[in-house]
DOFILO-196467 format. One record per residue (C-alpha): residue number from 1; residue in one letter; x, y, z. Coordinates in steps of 0.02 Angstrom, whole numbers, plus 50000, padded with zeros to 5 digits. Example, Ala and Ser with C-alpha at 12.3 -4.5 7.8 and 13.67 -1.06 7.14 Angstrom:
DOFILO-196467
R   resi   resn       X       Y       Z
R      1      A   50615   49775   50390
R      2      S   50684   49947   50357
This chain:
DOFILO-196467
R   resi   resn       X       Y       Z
R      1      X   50000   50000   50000
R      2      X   50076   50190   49941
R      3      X   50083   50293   50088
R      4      X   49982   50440   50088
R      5      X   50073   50598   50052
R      6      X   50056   50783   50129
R      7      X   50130   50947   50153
R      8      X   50158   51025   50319
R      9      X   50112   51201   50331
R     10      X   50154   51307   50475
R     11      X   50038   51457   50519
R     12      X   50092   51606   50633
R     13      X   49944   51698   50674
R     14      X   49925   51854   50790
R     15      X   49814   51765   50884
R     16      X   49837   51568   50836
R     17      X   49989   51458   50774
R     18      X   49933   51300   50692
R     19      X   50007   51159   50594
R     20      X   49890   51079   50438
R     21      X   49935   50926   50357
R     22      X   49879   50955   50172
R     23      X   49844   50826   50052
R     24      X   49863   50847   49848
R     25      X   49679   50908   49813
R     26      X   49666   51036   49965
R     27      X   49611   50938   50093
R     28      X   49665   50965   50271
R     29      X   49690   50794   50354
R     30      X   49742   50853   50500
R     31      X   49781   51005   50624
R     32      X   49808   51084   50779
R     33      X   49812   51262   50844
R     34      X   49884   51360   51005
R     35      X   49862   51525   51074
R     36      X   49990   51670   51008
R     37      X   50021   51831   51122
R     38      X   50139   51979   51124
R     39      X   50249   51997   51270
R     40      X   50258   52195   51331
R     41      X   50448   52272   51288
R     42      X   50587   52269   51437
R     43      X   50595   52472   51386
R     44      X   50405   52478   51422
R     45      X   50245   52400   51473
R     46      X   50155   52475   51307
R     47      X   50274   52414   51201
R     48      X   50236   52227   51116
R     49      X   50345   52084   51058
R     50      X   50348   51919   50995
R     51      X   50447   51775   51073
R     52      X   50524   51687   50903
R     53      X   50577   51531   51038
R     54      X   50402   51495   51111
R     55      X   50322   51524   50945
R     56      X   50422   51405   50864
R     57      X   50410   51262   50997
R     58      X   50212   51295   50983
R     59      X   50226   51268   50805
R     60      X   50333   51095   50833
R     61      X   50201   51047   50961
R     62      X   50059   51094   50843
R     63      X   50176   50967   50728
R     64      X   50180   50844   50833
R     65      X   49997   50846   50870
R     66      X   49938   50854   50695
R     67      X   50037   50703   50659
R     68      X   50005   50573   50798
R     69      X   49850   50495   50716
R     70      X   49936   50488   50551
R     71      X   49990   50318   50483
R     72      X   50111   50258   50343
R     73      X   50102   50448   50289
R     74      X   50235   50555   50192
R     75      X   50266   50732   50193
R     76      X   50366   50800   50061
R     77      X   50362   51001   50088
R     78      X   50353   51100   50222
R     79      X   50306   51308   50206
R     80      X   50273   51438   50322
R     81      X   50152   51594   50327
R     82      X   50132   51720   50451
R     83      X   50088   51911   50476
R     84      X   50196   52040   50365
R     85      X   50337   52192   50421
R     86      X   50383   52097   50601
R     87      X   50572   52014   50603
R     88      X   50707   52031   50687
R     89      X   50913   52068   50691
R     90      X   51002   51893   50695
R     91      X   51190   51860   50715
R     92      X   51289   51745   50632
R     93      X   51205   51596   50692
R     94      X   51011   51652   50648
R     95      X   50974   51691   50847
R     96      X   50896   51880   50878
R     97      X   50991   51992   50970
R     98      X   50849   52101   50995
R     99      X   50687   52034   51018
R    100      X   50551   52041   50872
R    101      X   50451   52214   50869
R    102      X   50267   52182   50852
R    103      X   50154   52264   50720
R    104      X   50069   52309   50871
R    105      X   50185   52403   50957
R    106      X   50183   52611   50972
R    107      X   50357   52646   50981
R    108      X   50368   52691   50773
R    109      X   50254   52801   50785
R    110      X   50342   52950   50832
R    111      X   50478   52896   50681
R    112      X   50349   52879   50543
R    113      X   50296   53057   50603
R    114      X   50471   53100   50569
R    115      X   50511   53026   50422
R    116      X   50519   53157   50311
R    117      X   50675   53225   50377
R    118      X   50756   53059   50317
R    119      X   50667   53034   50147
R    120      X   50509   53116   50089
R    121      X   50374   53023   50127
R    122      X   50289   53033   49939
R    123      X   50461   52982   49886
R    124      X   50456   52826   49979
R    125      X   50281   52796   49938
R    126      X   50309   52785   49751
R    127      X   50472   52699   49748
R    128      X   50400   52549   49898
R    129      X   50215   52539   49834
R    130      X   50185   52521   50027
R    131      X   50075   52656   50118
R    132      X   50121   52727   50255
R    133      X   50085   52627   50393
R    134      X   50177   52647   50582
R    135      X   50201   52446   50596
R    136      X   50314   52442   50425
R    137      X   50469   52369   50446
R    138      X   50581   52556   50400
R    139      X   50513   52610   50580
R    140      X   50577   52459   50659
R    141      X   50741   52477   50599
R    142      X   50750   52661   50605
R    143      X   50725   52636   50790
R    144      X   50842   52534   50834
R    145      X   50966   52627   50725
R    146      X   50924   52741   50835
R    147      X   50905   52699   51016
R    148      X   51033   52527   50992
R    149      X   51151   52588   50844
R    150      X   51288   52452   50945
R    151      X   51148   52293   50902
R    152      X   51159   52358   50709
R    153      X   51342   52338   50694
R    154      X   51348   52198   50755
R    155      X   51205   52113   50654
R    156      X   51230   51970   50553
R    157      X   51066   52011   50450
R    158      X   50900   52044   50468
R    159      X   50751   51903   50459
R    160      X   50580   51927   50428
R    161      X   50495   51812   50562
R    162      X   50442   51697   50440
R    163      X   50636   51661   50395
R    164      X   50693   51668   50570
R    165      X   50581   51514   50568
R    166      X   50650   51447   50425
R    167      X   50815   51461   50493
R    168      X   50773   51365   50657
R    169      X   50720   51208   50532
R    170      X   50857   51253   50388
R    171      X   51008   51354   50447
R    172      X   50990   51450   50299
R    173      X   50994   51649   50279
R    174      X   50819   51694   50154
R    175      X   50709   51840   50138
R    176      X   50541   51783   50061
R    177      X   50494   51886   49933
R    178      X   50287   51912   49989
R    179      X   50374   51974   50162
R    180      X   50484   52090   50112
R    181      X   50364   52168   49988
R    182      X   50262   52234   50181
R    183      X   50424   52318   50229
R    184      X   50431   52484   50143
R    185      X   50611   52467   50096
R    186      X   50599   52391   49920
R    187      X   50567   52440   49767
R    188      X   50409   52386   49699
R    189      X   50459   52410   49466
R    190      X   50610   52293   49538
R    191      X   50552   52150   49672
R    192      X   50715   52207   49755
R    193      X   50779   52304   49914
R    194      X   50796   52484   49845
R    195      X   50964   52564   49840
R    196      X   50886   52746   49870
R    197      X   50785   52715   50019
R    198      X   50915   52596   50110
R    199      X   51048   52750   50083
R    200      X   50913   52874   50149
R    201      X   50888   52801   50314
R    202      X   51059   52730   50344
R    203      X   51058   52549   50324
R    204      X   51151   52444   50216
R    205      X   51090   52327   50093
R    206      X   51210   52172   50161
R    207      X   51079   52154   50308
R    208      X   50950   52062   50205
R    209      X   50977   51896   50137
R    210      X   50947   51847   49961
R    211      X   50755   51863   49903
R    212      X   50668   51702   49872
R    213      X   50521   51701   49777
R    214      X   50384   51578   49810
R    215      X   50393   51414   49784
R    216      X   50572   51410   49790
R    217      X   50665   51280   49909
R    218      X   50737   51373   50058
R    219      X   50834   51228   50116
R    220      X   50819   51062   50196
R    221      X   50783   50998   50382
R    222      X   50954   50908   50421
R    223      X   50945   50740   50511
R    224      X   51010   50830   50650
R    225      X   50893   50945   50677
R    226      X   50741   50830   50642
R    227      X   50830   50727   50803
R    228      X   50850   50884   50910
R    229      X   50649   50923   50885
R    230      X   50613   50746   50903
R    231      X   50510   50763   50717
R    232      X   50634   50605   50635
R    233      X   50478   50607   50499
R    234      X   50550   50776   50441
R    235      X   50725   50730   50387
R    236      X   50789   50802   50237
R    237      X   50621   50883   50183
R    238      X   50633   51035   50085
R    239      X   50567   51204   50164
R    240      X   50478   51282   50018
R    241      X   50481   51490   50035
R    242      X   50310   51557   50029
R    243      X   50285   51705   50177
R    244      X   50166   51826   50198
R    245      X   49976   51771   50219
R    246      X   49886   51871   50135
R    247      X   49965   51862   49981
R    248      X   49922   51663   49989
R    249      X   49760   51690   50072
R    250      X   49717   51794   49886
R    251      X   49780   51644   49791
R    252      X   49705   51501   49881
R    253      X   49550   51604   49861
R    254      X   49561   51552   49663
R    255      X   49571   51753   49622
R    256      X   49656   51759   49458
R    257      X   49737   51917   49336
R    258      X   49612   52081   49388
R    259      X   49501   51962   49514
R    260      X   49470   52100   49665
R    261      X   49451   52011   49834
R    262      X   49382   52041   49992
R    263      X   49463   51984   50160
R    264      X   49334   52032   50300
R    265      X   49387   52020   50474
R    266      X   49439   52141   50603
R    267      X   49489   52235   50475
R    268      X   49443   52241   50300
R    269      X   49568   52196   50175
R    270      X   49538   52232   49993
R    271      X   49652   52189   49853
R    272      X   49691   52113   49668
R    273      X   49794   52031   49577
R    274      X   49863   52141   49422
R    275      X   50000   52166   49332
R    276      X   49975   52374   49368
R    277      X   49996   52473   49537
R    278      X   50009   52639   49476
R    279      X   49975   52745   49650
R    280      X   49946   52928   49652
R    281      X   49983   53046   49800
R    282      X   49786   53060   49840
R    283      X   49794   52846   49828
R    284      X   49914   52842   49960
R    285      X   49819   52991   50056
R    286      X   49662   52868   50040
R    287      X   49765   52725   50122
R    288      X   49776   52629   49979
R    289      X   49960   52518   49954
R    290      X   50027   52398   49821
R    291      X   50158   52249   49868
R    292      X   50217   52124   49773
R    293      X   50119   51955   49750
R    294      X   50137   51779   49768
R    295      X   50197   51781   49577
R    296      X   50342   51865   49499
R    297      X   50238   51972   49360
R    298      X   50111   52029   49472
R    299      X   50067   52159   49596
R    300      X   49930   52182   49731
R    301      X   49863   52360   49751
R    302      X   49758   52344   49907
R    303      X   49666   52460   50025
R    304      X   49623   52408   50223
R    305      X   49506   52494   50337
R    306      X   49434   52418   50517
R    307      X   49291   52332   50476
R    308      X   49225   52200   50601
R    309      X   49294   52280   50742
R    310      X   49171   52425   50727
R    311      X   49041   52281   50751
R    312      X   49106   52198   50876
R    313      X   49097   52381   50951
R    314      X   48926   52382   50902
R    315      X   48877   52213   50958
R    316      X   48961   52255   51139
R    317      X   48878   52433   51140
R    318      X   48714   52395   51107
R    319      X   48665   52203   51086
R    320      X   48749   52160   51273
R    321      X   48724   51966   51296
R    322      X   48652   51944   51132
R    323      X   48732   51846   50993
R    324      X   48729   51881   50807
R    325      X   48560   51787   50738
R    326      X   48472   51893   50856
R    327      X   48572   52072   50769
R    328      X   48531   52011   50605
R    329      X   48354   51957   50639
R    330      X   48340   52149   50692
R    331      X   48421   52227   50561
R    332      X   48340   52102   50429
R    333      X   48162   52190   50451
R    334      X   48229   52379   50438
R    335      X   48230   52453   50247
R    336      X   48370   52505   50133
R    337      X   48438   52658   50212
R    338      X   48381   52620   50396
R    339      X   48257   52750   50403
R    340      X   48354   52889   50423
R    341      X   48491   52824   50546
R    342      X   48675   52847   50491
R    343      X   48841   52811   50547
R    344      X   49014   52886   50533
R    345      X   49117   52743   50596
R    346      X   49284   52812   50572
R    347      X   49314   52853   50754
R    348      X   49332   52676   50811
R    349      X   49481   52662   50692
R    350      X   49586   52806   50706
R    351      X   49563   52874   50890
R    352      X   49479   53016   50858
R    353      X   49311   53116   50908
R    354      X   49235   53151   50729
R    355      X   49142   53001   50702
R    356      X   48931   52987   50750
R    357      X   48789   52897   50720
R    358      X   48667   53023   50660
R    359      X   48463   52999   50636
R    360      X   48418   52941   50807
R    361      X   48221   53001   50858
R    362      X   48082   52900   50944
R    363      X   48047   52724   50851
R    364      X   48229   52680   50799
R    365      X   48333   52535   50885
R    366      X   48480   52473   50903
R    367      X   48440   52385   50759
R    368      X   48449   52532   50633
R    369      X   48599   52554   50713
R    370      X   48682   52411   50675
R    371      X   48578   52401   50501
R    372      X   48652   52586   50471
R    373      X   48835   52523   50543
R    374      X   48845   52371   50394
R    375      X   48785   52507   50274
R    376      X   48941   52626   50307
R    377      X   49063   52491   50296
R    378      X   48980   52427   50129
R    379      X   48982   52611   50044
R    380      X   49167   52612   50091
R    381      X   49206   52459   50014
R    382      X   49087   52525   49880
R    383      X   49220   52689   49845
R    384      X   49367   52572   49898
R    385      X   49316   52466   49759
R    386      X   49317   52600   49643
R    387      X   49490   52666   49698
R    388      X   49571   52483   49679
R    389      X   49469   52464   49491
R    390      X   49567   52653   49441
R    391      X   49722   52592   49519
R    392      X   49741   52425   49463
R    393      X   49661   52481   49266
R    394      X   49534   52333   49288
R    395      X   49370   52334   49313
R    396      X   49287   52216   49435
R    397      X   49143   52089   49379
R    398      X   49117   52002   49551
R    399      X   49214   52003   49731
R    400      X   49284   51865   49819
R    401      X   49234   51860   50002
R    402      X   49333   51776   50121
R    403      X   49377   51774   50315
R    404      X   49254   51780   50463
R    405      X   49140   51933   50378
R    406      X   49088   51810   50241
R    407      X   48990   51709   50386
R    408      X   48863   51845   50402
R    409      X   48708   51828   50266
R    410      X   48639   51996   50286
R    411      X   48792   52087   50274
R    412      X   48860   51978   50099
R    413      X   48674   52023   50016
R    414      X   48685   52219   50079
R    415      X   48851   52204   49978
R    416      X   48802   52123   49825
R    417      X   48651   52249   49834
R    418      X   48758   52410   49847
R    419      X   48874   52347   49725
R    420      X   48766   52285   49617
R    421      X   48904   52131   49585
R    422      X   48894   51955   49618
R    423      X   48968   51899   49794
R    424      X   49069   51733   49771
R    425      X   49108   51657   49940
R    426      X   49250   51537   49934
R    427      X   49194   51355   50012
R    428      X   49379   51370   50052
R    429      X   49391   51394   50257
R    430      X   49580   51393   50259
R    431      X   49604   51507   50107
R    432      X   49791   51560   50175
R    433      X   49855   51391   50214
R    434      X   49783   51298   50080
R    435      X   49861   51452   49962
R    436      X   50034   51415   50016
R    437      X   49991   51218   50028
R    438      X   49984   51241   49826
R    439      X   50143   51331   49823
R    440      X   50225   51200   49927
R    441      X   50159   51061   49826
R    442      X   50234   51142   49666
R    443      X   50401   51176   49754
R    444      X   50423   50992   49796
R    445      X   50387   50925   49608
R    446      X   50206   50885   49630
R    447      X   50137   51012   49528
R    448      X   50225   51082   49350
R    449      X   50155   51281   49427
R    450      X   50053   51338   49565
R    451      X   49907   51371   49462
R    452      X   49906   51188   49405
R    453      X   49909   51130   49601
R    454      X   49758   51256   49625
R    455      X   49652   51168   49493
R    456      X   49658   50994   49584
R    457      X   49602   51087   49751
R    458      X   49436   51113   49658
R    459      X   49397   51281   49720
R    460      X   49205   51325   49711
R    461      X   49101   51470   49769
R    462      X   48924   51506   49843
R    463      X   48867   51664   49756
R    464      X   48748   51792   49830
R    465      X   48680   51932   49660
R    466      X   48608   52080   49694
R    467      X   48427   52052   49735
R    468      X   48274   52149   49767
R    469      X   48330   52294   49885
R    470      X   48473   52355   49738
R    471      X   48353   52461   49681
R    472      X   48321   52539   49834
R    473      X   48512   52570   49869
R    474      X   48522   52636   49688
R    475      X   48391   52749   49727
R    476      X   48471   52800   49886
R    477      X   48623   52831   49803
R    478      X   48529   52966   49693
């Protein structure tokens, strides 16, 4: 009898790490999941960090886990994905000498503010692609330039978290291509570190390992080190790059050339797959960003604003004890436009005071308030949309919907209503790891191209059109 043959991918979430076993038509045999956290910075209890060492161990316990049911099993990749911009300095033998800065932490804030005085910001905007966003790796590094200018010289290179976990199974020095593309420091016409913006803040371009793109074999798991973490099964199995997840999370999705799609969660992420990211000063202004894509030809203009968080706000305002049947039963029965009752939900993202919910007299409930809340966030993926159509020089036929947002029935009609395009909802659950499964699979000989691997996953959709209330929305829109 053949044994039955998988790849191993290894997920670091900001909230979960998990290890899927991944057979060759996208289905997930087996998994397991533990708990991420930052740790608060020895400089200050605000500040956040990751601990590479405990993450890692979670991920070879998740391994471990994942596997212990298995029988007369192979796995012949392994690939990692994880959050974008975080990483850390290494020396010589891959271990951080500083501990990994979190995209949560507040410290780069005050150096983005700053910037300018080291590079224009619109300068560094149209050479990276990458908006200008506090977390981005240039702040990290700018800050410990400098407050520890002695851990710099010092450095062996720097390594994107995803390949200081690479290193831990490999020994081998890689940037992955999808993760540098988050940092703000490369060049998005090349795919390489740029020249100008490294010179501008002071860093030189020796730090960063040579770019892999995806697919590409990092390296192998020596004997030894499949001993040391007790995972024998491992031995000599290629690490195939892959990196960032939401480049992977847009491919597993089955978005193609000019496909936009939606990644609804916390916040909203909205991008596409085209070969154009031409980004104007107002773009940038607008939030919007471009980095590079799981594929060497291709770019993904994108555009991110908080989107379920402003619900959950909602939800813990308002519908205290309730659960979310019971919200959309509510807002189910109020009409397009929720009689009158607006809101201006930007507050909840950016801190500020200006935001409202406008409308409230006698007769309306917290129902038109949430109703009204799902209609703001749709009309700003409704002008996000159009922003991502001008940037990209596409124009969109449908949206992909994926992540936790796609759940919610009301919301996925009010969107297919208000854009008056069809909603396709990927049966996918794992979109990310499944993505870089494909890449994985191709990287160890499986597959002849990624594309190839992602027609024997047999990705299908449940579709919501625009139904009777578009008219209503297109009148409101009048």
């Amino acid at each position: 009898m053949t044994a039955a043959e998988y790849v191993l991918c290894l997920d670091c979430g900001a909230t979960n790490v998990r290890a899927m076993l991944v057979d060759r038509v996208g289905n997930i045999i087996s998994k397991a999941s533990q708990p991420n956290a930052t740790f608060p910075g020895e400089e200050s209890s605000d500040y956040h960090i990751w601990d590479d060492e405990r993450i890692f161990q979670q991920l070879i316990d998740c391994t471990k886990e994942a596997i212990a049911t298995l029988k007369d099993y192979t796995i012949k990749a392994v690939t990692i994905t994880t959050f974008g911009v975080d990483g850390a300095l290494v020396d010589a033998q891959g271990k951080p000498i500083y501990p990994v800065i979190s995209w949560k932490c507040p410290r780069t804030a005050e150096i983005m503010a700053e910037i300018g005085s080291r590079i224009p910001q619109e300068t560094l905007n149209q050479i990276s692609g990458i908006g200008a966003f506090s977390f981005n790796t240039i702040y990290k590094l700018i800050w410990l330039k400098d407050h520890r200018p002695d851990l710099l010289q010092k450095a062996h290179s720097w390594l994107f978290i995803s390949n200081l976990l690479a290193h831990k199974l490999t020994g081998q020095f890689t940037t992955d291509k999808t993760m540098a593309g988050t940092s703000q420091l490369t060049d998005l016409k090349t795919g390489t570190f740029s020249d100008e913006i490294l010179n501008a803040i002071g860093i030189s371009p020796s730090l960063f390992p040579n770019i892999v793109e995806a697919g590409e074999t990092i390296g192998h798991i020596s004997d030894q080190t499949a001993q040391q973490l007790d995972l024998p099964q491992l031995a000599n199995i290629p690490v195939i790059s892959t990196g960032h997840d939401t480049q992977f999370a847009i491919f597993g999705s089955g978005a193609k050339e000019n496909q936009a799609v939606l990644s609804s969660g916390t916040w909203e992420i909205l991008m596409a797959r085209s070969r154009e990211a031409c980004l104007t000063p107002e773009d940038y202004n607008d939030g919007a960003t471009a980095e590079f894509d799981s594929q060497i030809d291709l770019r993904n203009p994108g555009l991110q604003w908080i989107g379920s968080g402003i619900i959950e706000w909602v939800k813990d305002t308002c519908f205290r004890g309730e659960n979310y049947d019971t919200m959309d039963d509510e807002a189910a029965i109020i009409p397009p436009g929720s009689e009158g009752v607006t809101v201006v939900p930007e507050f909840l993202a950016s801190g500020t005071t200006h935001g409202s919910i406008n409308g409230l007299i006698l007769g309306r409930t917290r129902g038109h308030i949430y109703r009204a809340t799902l209609e703001a966030l749709t009309y700003k993926l409704k002008s996000r949309l159009k922003r991502l159509e001008h940037i990209g020089h596409f124009k969109a036929e449908n949206l992909i919907l994926v992540g936790g947002g796609a759940k919610n029935n009301i919301w996925t009609q009010m969107r297919a209503d208000i854009l008056g395009l069809p909603i396709m909802i990927s049966t996918v659950t794992e979109s990310t790891v499944l993505g870089a499964s494909m890449f994985a699979w191709t990287g160890a000989g499986i597959y002849p191209s990624p594309e190839s691997a992602r027609d024997a996953f047999n990705i299908s959709y449940k579709t919501f059109t625009p139904g009777k209330q578009q008219i209503a929305y297109s009148q409101l829109a009048q």
